[in-house]
N, C-alpha and C positions, 0 to 999 in steps of 0.2 A: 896518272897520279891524281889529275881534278876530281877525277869519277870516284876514287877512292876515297878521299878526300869528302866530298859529298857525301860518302855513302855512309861512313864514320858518323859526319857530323850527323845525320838523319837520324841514325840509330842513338845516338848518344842521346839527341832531344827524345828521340821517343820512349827512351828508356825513363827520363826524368820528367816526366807529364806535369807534374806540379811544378817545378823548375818553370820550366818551357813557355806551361801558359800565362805564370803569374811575370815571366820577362816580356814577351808577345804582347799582350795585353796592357802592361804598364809603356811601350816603345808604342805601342800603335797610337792609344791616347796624346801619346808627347810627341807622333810626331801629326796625329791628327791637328791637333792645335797649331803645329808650327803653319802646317800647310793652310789653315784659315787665316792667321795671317798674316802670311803671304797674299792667299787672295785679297784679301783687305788694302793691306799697302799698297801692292800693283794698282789696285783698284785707285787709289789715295792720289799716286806719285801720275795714273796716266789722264789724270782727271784733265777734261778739255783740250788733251793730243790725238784729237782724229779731226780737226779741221786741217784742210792743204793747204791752208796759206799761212798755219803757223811755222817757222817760230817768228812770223810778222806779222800776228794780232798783237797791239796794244791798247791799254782804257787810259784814258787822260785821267791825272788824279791831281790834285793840286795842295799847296801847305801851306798855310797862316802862321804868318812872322809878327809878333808886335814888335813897338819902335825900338825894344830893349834887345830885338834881337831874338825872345824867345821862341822858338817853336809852341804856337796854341793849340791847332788843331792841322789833322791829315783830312784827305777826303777824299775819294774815287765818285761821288757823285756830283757832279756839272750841269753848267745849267744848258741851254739852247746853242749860245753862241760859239763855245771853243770849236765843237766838228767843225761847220761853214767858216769858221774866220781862220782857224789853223791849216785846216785843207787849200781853200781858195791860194794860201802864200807859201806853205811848204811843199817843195818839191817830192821832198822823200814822202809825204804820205799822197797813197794811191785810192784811197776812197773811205771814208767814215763812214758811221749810221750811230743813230741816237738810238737808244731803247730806256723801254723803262713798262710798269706793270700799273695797268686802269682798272679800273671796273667799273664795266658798263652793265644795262638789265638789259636780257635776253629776251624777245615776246615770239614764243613758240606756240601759235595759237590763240587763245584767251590764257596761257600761261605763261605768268612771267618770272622770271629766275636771276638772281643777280650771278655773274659770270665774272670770274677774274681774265682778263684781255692784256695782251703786251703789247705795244706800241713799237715802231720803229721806220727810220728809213729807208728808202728804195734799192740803196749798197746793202742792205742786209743779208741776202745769199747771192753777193759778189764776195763779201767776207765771210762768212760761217759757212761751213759745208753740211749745212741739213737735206737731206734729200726728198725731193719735193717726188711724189708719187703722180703726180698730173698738176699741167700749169707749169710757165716757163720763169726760173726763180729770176731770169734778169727784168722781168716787167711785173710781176705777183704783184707787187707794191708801189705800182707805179699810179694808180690810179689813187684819187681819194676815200672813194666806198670802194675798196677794192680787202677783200680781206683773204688770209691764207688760215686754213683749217684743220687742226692732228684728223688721222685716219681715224680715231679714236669717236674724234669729237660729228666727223662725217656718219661714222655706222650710227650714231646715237641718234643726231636731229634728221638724216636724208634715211637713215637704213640701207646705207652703202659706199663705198667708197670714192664712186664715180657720180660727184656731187660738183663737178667743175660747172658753174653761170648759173649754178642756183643762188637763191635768195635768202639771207638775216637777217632780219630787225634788230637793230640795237637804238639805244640810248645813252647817255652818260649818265650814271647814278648819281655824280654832285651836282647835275644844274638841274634843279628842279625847273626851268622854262625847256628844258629839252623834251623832243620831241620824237618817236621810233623813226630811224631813216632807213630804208634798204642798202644794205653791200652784199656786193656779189662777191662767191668763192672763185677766184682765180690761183688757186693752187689748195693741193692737199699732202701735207706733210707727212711724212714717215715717221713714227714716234721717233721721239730725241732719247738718243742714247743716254742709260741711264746713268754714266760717268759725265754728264753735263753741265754746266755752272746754269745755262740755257735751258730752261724747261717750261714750251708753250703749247697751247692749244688754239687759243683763236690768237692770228697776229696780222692785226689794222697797221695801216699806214698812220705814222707818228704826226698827227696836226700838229703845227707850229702859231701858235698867238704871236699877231704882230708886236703886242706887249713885251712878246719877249724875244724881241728881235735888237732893243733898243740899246744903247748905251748901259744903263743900269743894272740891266739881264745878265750885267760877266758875276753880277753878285747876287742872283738867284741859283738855288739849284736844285734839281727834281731827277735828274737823270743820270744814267752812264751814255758816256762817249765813247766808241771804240772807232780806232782808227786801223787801215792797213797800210804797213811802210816797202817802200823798193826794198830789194833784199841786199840784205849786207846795211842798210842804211846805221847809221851812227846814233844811237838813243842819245846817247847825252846832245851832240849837235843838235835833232831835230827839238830835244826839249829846247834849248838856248834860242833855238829861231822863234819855238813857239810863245816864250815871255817877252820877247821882243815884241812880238805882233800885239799882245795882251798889254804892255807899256804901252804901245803907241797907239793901239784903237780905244784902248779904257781909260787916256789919261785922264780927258775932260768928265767922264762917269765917277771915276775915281775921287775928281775934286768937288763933285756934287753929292758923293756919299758922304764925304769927310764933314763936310758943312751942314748938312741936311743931319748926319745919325750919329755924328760925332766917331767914326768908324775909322782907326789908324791903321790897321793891320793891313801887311803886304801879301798878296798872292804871290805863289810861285808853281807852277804848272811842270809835271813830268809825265812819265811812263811808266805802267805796269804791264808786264809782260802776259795775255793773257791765262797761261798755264802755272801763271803764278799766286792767280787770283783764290783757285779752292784752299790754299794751306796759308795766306798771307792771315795773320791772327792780326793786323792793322789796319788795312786797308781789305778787307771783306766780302767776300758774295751779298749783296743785299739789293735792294730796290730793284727787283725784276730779278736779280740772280739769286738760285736759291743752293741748298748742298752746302754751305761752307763752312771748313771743319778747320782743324788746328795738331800741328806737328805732333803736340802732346799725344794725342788721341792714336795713333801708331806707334807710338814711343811706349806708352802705357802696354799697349795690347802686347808689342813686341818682348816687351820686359815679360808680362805671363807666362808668353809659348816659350819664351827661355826659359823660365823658372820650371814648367813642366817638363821639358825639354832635359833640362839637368837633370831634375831628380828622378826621372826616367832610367837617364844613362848611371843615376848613382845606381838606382834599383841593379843594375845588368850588373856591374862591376862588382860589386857586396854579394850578389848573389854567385855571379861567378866564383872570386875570390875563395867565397866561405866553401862553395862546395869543390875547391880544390881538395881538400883534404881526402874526399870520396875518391877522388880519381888519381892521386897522387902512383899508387901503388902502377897503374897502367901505366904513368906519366913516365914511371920506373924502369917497367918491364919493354917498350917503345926505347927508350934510350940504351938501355943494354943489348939491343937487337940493332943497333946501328943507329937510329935517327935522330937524328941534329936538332940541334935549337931551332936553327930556323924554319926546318918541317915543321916540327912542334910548334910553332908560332902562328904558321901558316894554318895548322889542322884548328887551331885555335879561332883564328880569327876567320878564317870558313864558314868556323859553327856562328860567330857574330854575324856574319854576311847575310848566311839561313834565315836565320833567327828574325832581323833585322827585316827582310824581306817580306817574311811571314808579316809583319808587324806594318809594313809599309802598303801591300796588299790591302790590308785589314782598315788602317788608318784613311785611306782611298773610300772603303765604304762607309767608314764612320763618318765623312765629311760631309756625303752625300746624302747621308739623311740628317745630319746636324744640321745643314745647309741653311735652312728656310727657319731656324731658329736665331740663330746667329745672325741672316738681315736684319730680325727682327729687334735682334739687340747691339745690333750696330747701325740699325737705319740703313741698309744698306740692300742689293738687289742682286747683290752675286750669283756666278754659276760659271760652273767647272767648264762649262764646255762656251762660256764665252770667254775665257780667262786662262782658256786651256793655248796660249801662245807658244812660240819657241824656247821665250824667257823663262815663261812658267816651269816648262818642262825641264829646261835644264837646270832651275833650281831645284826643285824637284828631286833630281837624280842626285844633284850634290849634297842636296839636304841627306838623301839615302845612304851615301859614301859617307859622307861626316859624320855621319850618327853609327854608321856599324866601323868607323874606323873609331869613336871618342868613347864608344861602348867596347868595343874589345881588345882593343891596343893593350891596356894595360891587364888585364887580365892574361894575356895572351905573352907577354912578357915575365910577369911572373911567373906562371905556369910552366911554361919551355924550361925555366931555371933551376927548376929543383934540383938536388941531386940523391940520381939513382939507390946508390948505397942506402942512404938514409928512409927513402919512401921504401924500396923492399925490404927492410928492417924494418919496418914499422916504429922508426925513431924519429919520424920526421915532426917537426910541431911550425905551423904555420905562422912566419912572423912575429914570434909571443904576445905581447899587449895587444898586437894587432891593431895599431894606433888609426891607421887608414884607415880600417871599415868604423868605427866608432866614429870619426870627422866625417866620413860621409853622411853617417845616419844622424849624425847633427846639423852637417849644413840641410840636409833634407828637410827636419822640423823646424828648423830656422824659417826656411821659404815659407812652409807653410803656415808658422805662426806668427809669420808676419803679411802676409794675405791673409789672416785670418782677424787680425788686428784693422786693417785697412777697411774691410768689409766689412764688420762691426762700427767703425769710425764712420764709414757712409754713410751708414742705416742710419745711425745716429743724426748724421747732420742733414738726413733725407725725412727722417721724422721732423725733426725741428722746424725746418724749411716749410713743411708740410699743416702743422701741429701749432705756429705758433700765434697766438693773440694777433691778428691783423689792425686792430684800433677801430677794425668796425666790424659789423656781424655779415659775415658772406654767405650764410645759411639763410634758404627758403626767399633767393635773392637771385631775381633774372632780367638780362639787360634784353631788348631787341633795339634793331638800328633800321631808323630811315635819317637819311642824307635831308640835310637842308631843311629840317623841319622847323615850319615856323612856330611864333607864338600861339597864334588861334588853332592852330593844327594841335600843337602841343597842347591848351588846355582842351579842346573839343576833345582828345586823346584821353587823355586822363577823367573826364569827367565820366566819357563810357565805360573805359576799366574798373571805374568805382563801383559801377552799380551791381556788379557780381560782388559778393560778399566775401569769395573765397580772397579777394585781392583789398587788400593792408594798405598800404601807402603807393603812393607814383612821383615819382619824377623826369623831369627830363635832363640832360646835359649835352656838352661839346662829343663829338665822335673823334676817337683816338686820342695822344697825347699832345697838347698843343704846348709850348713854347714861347716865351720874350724876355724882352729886356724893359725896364721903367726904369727911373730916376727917384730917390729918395735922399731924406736928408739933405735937401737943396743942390745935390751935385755929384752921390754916390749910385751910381749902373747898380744894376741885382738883375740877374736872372731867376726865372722862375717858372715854374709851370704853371699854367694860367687855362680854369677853369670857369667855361658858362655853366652856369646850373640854374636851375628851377626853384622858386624859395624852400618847396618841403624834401632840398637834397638831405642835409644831415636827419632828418628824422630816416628818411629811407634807409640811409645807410647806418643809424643808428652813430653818431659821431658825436661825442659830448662836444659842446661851448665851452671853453676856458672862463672866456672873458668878454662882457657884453652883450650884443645880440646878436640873432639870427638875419638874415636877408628876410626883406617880407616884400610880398605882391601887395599890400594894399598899403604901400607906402610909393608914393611916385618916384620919388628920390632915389631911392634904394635901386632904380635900377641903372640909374646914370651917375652918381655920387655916390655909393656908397658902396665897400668890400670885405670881404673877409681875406683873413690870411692865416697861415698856419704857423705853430711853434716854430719851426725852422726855420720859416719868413723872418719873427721878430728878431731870434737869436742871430741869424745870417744879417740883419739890418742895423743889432746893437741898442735897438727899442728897451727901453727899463718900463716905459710906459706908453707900450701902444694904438691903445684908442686914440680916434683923433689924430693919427699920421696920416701922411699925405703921401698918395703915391702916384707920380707924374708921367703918363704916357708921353713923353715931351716931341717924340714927332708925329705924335698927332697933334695940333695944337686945342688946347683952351680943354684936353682930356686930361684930367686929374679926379683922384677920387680919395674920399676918408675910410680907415680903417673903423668899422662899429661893431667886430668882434675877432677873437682868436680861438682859431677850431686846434682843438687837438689833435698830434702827428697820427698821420693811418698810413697802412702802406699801400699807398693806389698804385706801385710796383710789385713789381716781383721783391723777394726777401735778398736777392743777386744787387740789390744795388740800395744805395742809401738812400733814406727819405729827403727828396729835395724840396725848396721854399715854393710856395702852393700860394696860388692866391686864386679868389672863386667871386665872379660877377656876375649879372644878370644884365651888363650889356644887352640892348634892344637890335644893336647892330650886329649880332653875332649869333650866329645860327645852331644847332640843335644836333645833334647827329643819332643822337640814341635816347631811349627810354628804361629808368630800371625799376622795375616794378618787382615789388615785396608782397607775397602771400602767404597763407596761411598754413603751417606745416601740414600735411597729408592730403593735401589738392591741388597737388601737380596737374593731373588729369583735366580736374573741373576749371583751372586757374589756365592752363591752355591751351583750352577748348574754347573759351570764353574768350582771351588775348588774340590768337590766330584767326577767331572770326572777326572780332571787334575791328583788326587793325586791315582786314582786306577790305570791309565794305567801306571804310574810311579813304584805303589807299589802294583801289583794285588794281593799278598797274605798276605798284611797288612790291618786290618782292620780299617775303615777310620768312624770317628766321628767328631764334630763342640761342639764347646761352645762359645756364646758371653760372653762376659767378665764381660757388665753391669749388665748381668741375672744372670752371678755365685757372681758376689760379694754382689749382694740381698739374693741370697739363702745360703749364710755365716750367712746371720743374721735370719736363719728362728728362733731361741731359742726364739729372742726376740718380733718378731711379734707373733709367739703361744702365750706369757705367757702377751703379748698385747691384744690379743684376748683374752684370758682366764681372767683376769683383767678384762675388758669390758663387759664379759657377769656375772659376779661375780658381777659387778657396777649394772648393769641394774636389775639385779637379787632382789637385796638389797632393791634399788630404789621403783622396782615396789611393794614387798612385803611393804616396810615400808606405801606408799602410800595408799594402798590399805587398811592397817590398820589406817590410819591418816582421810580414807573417813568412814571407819566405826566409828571411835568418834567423827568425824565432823555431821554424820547423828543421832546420840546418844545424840549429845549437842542440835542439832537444837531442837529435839524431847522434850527435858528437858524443852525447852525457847519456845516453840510455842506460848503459851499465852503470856510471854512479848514479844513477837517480834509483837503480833497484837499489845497489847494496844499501842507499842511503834509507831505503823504505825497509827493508830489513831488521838496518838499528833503530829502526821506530821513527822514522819523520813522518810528518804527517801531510796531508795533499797539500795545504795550506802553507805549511814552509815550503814544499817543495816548490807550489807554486810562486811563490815569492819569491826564492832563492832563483828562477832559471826568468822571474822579471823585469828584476832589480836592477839588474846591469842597461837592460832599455829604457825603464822611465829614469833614470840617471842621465843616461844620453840625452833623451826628450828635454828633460829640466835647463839641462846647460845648454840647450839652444836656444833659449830663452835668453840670455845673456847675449846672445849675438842679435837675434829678432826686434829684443824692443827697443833698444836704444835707434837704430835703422827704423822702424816704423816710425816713433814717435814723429823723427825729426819729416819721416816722408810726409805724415798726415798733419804736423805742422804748418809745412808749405802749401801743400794742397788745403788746408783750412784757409790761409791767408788770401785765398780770392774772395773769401765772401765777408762784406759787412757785419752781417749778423749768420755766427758761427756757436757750437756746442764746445764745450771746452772737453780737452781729450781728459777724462778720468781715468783713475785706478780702476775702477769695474772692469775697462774694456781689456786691460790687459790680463787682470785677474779669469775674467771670462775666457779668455785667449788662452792661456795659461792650463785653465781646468778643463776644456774643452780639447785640446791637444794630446794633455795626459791620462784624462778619459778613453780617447780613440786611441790612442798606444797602447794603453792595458788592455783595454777589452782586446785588443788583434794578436796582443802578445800573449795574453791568457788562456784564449782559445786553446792555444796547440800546449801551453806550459799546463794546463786542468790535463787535457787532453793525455801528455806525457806522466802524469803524476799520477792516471789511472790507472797505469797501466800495470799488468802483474807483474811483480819483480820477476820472478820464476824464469820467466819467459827472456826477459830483457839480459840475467845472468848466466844464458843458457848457451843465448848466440854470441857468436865472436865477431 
């Protein structure tokens, strides 16, 4: 009975070629998507589960309580002392290691290259399971020049991978007195799997400064700490023992912060579970770990492949349903020959099974070449055949059963149902209103005009982001960095840059973001970001003066007395009038300085976060990290060719790099162009599948109406009514999904607007765009085949029965 069974369904689909492909083709795409992901999320959920000694990896993280009790701040980054002070007195952990990510400069030859390096202790591959290809991982890091090396990074400097007691030169890029010392490679690494929080290439043994060995050191912090516990051990206990040890070794430190930085807040030290660390949106991959994503970001994706995923299964169901009518009469002739409902059910959902099949097949190679597009827009490194597990597979197969059991169940129950009498009579009338296939074909333009709404809302707030007024000109504007640059360095720098004409202005400043606290108003803390600069920074960056003046080099004063600060400074401080403010480094002693101008706000951030109080010195004691230099538009070429020479013969064993400024503040916002793109192809996706099933029951209706659409050509109607009259009824459907789409969108890209500061307000355009774009691609699919039918000879159409 199977074989016949099959054999039915075979011939049915091949009978309905259009049917077949347009259901085929709309399942493979939904379940294409399902199965990306899947890979995705497995990918997501098994992030940092192939080390053997989890689930007892933990990172020490700790929480600032001020005295009112409130929680200030989280942290996963520690400084030196927790691993050696918590280890040496808890039993339950069984070995730590520090890590954290350096950059040291490389000298390969007379070339020197600055190289990002990870640091760590000698328990390092006693706890992580990296696999060392040569070198034994319990001494690798035993020694102090002792370094371990990716296979990667072997083939590149040696030209091979059996590079074990050869020799590197390195240096530390921030101490300008440092000097190239030799380390030997005593291991070579197996690249790190790419589901890793961990991802190195050269990894030194973690120096420890005696500075930060001291009492003071529990309140520094630079690094993660990762411990390994007995198993079974008790997190909550082992955290309990470890603020005990932190009470009792940091008390006397504790009472020298208090006094010394006016510092009340209490530490409180716990546990994060390592495989907890890629999805924790609080406590983060960062300083030496990279990869870290957020629950959202699978939630999102998973919501698509469902929305594709549905309107797939509406496509089978609509299309089945409508061409019940076709088959009614066999449906007829089958049950008056004996066969039961439940045959009838079963021949039914057979043909889903087919169908389903074909589609699942098909979906399998669509992935395969989507594949290496889809990392691209997920950041991600997938592949079927690492991902190809037990779990995979048997979701997989269930994904396959759930989809031809949610695609044909109900079809397959209606169907079996009719009754005989009436289909061989040719009295049967399907449903009347047919309420079902109309809600289907509106939740389907719902989905997709509200993904269409969303992706539009992106663009939008990804132009803006993009697009808008920074406070200063970022065009024909590029920084390069050397560490530790002093004064004479810096003006000898600038004055050879000058003498090429293609190059406008130079400054120097601080490297990265720096950070602190002052005292103002006799007694009020401010934080603020606090910048060294050069006196001709605001002309460089082009930054109007509000109020007062500039910093100048030929003023002595100005660089130990006097500062600028920004709009947000004043307004954050409550200044009505502030020149002439006083602002107190007060644990520095006898460091205070006068405000002698106010710059206007710019966004020296990303557009992600608010302009914060900005203050700018020319400090002598405070070193230089970068240079940004302004040239002349259309001599990129001549401007660094000039810069890259300039800056070697001055710093032959510094390694010398460029960045334009307009290209790094675009690649700040890659998060939101990927999940713009990803958006966009999730729209089209929607779009085309709904479509495609909206041409299959526009070619099902026409086929229903052939006879009145002649006789109606007969009494004189014209293409143009006719076409209207067999459209009418789907851009009606279209329209009132609209009634369900926007108020759900609005409120989604509402919320998703409220992470950013500065956001686009959601307008009328976007949904009116939504709106005419939707019922645009409806007519035109529904037109096709309704022109199509309205051409056709009445003769011909009143002839057949």
């Amino acid at each position: 009975m199977l074989k016949n069974y099959l054999k039915i369904a075979l011939r049915t689909l091949a009978q309905s070629k259009v049917y077949s492909v347009i259901n085929i083709t709309g399942l493979s795409i939904g379940l294409a998507a399902a199965m990306l992901i899947m890979l995705y999320t497995k990918d997501e959920v098994s992030y940092d589960g192939f080390h053997v000694n989890n689930p007892n990896i933990y990172r020490i993280t700790f929480k600032s309580v001020n005295p009112a009790g409130v929680l200030e701040n989280r942290s996963a980054i520690t400084g030196y002392l927790p691993g050696p002070k918590f280890s040496a007195a808890t039993p339950e952990i069984e070995a730590f290691t520090r890590f954290h990510q350096h950059r040291n400069d490389l000298k390969v030859g007379d070339q020197v290259t600055s190289q990002e390096v990870h640091q760590a202790d000698r328990d390092f591959f006693k706890i992580f399971s990296f696999r060392l290809l040569s070198g034994n991982p319990l001494t690798a890091l035993s020694q102090p020049r002792s370094v371990v090396i990716s296979e990667e990074t072997a083939e590149k400097h040696f030209g091979t991978v059996n590079a074990l007691g050869k020799t590197m030169l390195f240096k530390d890029a921030f101490d300008e007195n440092a000097a190239f010392e030799p380390f030997t490679v005593t291991g070579v690494a197996a690249k790190c799997p790419q589901n890793s929080s961990i991802q190195f290439e050269i990894l030194q043994p973690l120096p420890v400064p005696e500075s930060q060995m001291q009492g003071e050191a529990w309140f520094n912090s630079s690094l993660n700490t990762f411990v390994k516990l007995t198993p079974g051990a008790d997190t909550t206990a082992v955290s309990a023992t470890m603020n005990r040890i932190y009470q009792s070794d940091a008390r006397d430190a504790m009472k020298a912060v208090a006094e010394k930085y006016g510092l009340k807040n209490k530490q409180y030290y716990a546990l994060q579970p390592f495989t907890a660390i890629h999805l924790d949106p609080q406590l983060a991959a960062e300083n030496g770990l990279v990869n870290g994503s957020k629950p959202l970001f699978s939630y999102v994706l998973s919501g698509i492949a469902l929305f594709i995923m549905l309107i797939a299964c509406i496509n089978f169901v609509n299309l089945t349903v409508a061409r019940s009518l076709k088959r009614a009469k066999e449906i007829g002739v089958r049950k008056v020959v004996g066969g039961g409902r439940y045959q009838l059910a079963a021949q039914f959902l057979g043909e889903s099974f087919v169908l389903c099949f074909a589609a699942f097949v098909l979906a399998i190679l669509l992935v395969e070449s989507v594949l290496p597009t889809f990392n691209n827009l997920a950041n991600k490194a997938l592949s079927l055949s690492y991902l190809f597990d037990w779990q995979l597979i048997a979701a997989y197969i269930a994904l396959f059963i759930l989809t031809a059991l949610l695609a044909g169940f109900y079809p397959a129950v209606v169907l079996s149902g009719y009754d005989p009498v009436k289909t061989l009579y040719s009295r049967f009338n399907f449903s009347g209103r047919n309420y079902l296939q109309k809600t289907l074909v509106v939740v389907q333009f719902a989905l997709a005009s509200f993904l269409i709404i969303v992706t539009l809302t992106m663009r939008s707030q990804f132009n803006f982001l993009t697009n808008m007024e920074l406070g200063y000109d970022d065009r024909n504007l590029l920084s390069i960095e050397k560490q530790n640059l002093t004064r004479p360095e810096a003006k000898l720098l600038t004055e050879e840059l000058l003498k090429n004409h293609s190059i406008t202005a130079v400054s120097p400043k601080n490297g990265g973001q720096w950070g602190t606290t002052a005292r103002i108003n006799g007694g009020t803390d401010i934080e603020f970001s606090y910048e060294t600069v050069g006196a001709n920074y605001l002309s460089v960056l082009k930054i109007p003066l509000l109020q007062g003046r500039k910093l100048s080099g030929a003023l002595a004063t100005d660089s130990t007395k006097a500062i600028l600060v920004n709009e947000t400074f004043v307004k954050k401080a409550g200044w009505k009038k502030p020149l002439g403010q006083v602002v107190d480094f007060w644990y520095n002693p006898g460091e205070q300085y006068t405000v002698v101008g106010v710059v206007k706000d710019y966004h020296f951030q990303s557009l992600t976060s608010n302009i914060r109080p900005q203050l700018f010195t020319m400090k002598p004691g405070n070193v230089f990290g970068k240079v940004l230099i302004r040239i002349k538009p259309g001599t990129e070429s001549a401007s660094l060719g000039h810069i890259g020479k300039t800056f070697r013969k001055l710093f032959p064993l510094v390694p010398y790099s460029y960045q334009f400024i307009d290209e790094a503040n675009v690649k700040s916002y890659e998060s939101e162009a990927k999940w713009k793109q990803i958006m966009l192809f999730g729209a089209v996706l929607t779009i085309f599948i709904s479509c495609i099933g909206l041409f299959g029951l526009a070619t099902l209706a026409a086929e229903r109406r052939t006879k009145e659409i002649g006789i109606r050509k007969v009494l004189g109607a014209s293409v143009a009514g006719i076409v209207t009259l067999l459209s009418s009824d789907f851009v009606k459907l279209v329209a009132l999904s609209f009634v369900v789409s926007f108020p759900a969108a609005y409120y989604a890209m509402q919320k998703w607007l409220e992470n950013y500061p500065y956001k686009v307000e959601i307008s009328a355009w976007i949904f009116l765009s939504a709106s005419a774009l939707s019922l645009v691609i409806a007519l035109c699919t529904v037109s096709f085949q309704s022109v199509r039918t309205a051409l056709m000879n009445p003769v011909k159409s009143l002839r057949s029965e």
